[in-house]
C-alpha positions in Angstrom: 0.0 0.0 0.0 1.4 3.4 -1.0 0.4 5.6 2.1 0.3 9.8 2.2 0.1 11.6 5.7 -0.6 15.1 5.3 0.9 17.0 7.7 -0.8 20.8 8.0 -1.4 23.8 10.0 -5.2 23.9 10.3 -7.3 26.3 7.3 -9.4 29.3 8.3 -12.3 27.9 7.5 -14.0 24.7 5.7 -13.7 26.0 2.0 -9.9 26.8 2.6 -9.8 23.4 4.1 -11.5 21.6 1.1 -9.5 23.4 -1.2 -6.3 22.5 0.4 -7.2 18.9 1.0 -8.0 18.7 -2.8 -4.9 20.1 -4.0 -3.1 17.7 -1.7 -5.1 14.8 -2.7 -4.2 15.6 -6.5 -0.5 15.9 -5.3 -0.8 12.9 -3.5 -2.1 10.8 -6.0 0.4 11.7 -8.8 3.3 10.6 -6.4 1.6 7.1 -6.1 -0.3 7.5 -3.3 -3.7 5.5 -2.9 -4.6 6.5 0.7 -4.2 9.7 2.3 -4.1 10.6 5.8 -5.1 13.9 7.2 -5.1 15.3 10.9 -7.4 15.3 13.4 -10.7 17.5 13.0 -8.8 18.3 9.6 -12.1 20.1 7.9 -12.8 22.3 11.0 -10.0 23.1 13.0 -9.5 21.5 16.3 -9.8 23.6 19.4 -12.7 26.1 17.9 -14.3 25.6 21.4 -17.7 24.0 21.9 -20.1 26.5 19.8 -17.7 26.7 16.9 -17.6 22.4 16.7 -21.6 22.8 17.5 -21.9 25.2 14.3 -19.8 22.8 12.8 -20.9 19.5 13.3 -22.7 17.1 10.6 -24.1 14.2 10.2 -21.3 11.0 8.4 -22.9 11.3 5.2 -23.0 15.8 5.6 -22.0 18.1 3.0 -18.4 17.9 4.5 -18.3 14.2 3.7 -20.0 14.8 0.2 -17.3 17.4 -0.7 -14.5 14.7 0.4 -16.3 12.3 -1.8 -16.3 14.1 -4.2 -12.5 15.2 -4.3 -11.5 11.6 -3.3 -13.2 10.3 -7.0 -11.9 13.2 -8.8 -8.2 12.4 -7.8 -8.4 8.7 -7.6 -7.5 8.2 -4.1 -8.8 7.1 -0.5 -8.9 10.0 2.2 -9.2 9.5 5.9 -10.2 13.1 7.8 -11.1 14.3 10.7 -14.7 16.0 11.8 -17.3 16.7 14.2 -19.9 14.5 13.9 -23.7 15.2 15.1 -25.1 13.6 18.1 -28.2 13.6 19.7 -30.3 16.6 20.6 -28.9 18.6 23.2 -25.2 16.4 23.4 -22.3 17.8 22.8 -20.8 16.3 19.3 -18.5 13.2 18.7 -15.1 14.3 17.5 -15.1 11.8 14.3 -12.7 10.3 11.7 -13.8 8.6 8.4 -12.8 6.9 5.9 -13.9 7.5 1.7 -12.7 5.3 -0.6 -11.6 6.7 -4.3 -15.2 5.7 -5.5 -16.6 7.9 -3.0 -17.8 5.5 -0.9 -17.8 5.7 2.9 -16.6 2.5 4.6 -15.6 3.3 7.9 -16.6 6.3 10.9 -15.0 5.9 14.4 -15.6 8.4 17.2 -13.3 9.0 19.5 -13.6 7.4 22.6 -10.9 9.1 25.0 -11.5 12.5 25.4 -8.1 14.8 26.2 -8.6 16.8 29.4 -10.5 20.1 29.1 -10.1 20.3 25.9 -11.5 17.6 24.4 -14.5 17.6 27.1 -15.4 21.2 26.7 -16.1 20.2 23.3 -17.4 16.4 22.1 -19.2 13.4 23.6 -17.5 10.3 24.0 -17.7 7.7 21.6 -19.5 4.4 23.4 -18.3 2.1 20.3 -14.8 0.0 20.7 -12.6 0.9 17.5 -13.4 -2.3 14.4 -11.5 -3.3 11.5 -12.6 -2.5 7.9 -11.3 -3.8 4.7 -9.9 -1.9 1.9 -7.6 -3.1 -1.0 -6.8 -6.0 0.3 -5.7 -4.6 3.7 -7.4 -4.8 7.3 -7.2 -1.2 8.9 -8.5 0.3 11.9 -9.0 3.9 12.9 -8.2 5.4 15.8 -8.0 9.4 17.1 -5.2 10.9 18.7 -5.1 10.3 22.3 -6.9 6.9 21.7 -3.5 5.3 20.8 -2.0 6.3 24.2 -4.0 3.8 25.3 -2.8 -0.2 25.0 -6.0 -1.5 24.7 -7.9 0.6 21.9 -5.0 -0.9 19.2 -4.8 -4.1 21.0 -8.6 -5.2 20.1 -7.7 -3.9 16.7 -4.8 -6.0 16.4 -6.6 -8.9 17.8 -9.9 -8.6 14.9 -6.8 -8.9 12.4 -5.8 -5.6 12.0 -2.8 -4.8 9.5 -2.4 -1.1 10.0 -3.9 1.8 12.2 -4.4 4.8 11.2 -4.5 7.3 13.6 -5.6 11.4 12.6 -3.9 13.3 15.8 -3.5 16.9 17.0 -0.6 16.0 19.1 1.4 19.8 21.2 4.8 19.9 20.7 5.2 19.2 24.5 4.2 15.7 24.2 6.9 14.5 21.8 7.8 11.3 23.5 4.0 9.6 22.0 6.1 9.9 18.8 9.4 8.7 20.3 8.5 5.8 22.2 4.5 5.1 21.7 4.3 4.3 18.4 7.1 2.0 18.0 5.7 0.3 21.2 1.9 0.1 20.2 3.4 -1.4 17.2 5.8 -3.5 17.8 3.0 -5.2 20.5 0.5 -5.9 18.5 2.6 -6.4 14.9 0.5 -4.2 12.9 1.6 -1.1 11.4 0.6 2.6 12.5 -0.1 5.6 10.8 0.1 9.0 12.9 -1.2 12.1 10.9 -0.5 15.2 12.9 -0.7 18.5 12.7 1.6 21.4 12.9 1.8 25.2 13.2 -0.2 27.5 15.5 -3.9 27.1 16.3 -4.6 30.0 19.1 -1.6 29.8 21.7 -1.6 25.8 21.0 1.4 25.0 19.0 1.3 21.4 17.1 4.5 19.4 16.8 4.1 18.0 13.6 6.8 14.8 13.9 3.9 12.2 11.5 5.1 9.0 11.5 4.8 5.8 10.4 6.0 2.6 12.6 6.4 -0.7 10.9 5.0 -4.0 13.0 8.6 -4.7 14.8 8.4 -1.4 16.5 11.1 0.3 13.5 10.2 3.6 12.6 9.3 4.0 8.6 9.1 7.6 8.2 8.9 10.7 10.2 8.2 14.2 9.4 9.9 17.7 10.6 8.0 20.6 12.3 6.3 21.9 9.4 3.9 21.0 6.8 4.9 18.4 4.6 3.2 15.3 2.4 4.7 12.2 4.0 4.6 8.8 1.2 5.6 5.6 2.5 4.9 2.1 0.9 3.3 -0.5 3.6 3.9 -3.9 2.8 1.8 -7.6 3.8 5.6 -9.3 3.3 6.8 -7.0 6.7 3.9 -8.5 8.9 4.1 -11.9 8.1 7.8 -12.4 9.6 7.1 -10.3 12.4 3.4 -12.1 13.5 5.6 -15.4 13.4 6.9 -14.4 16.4 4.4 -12.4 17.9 3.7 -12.6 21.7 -0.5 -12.5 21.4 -0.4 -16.1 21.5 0.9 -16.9 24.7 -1.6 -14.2 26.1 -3.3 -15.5 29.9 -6.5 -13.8 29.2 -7.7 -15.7 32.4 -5.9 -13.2 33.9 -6.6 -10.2 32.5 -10.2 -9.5 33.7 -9.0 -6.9 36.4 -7.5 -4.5 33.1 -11.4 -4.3 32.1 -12.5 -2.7 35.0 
């Protein structure tokens, strides 16, 4: 699989957004790219504080999701983004990533289900769903959101419905570098699958985003990694890295008799 992570400072607005993501996706595509991965809350901006990502908010299939349709046939090419998905009357909404395939097709919505400190709780709802695998192209992916993958357990039940890569949308602060540095690899390298970290970068407000998109392969090695800035990041994933590395994979000699106490 030839994977893209955009890396970006977050647009003014929606239009700017769409317009960005589309000349991206074009770019994207004619260096061989057939999925693209964008940041967290990519269409909207991320901390826009609760009445900005109530203005916001749509439903999966909105016009948000219709205008990423439409750019993903136009260029040929699966995008995963980030948005604020509509809830229930009078809840706050689910901070959302999806996944359009280049047909246009919508084959997979997660909603994030750890919230980041006041900032994530001024603004969404928690997701009550456990992240599942979808296919696409021959691959078994997952989505996760940012702070979701500092977690163990979130990418473990991935890895353990057959997951082959997640694919994780973030806005990750430059102050917390070491999820980069030494999560990654690790959430990786435990569960043999490959991940997929799409951050942003630049200034929203007096937040600062550290950029640093990477991409670990399933023995914990780090694939790529972007700088500071903006940048397109293409990698090529491969099915001959897992197989070697799920040979010797721990999850078999789990004692899940034992691990009941974790759940609670």
């Amino acid at each position: 699989m030839n994977l893209a992570l955009w890396q970006c400072p977050y647009a003014p607005g929606t239009a700017e957004a769409l317009a960005r993501l589309d000349a991206t996706a074009a770019r994207a595509r004619a260096q061989g790219a057939a999925l693209l991965v964008c940041p967290e809350m990519s269409l909207t901006g991320y901390q826009i504080g609760s009445d900005g990502v109530a203005a916001l908010a749509e439903p999966a299939d909105g016009p948000l999701a219709q205008a990423v349709a439409a750019i993903a046939q136009r260029h040929g090419i699966a995008i995963v983004y980030g948005y604020p998905e509509h809830n229930a009357p009078g809840e706050k909404p689910y901070n959302a990533a999806q996944c359009i395939t280049a047909d246009g097709q919508r084959v997979a919505n997660y909603r994030k289900t750890h919230l980041f400190g006041d900032i994530d709780r001024a603004q969404f709802s928690p997701g009550d769903a456990a992240p599942a695998v979808f296919a696409w192209n021959g691959w078994q992916l997952g989505l996760l959101v940012c702070y979701d993958i500092e977690f163990p357990e979130p990418a473990r039940g991935l890895a353990l419905q057959g997951a082959d890569a997640i694919l994780v949308p973030t806005a990750n602060m430059i102050a917390f570098d070491e999820v980069q540095r030494v999560l990654l690899p690790a959430r990786a390298l435990e569960n043999r699958v490959f991940v997929a970290y799409a951050n942003a970068c630049g200034q929203e407000g007096e937040t600062t985003y550290g950029g640093l998109s990477t991409v670990c392969g399933p023995t914990g090695s780090v694939q790529a990694q972007g700088g500071r800035n903006e940048e397109l990041l293409l990698v090529a994933l491969s099915h001959g890295d897992l197989r070697p590395a799920r040979d010797t994979s721990p999850l078999r000699d789990r004692r899940t008799d034992l691990y009941d106490p974790l759940s609670r």
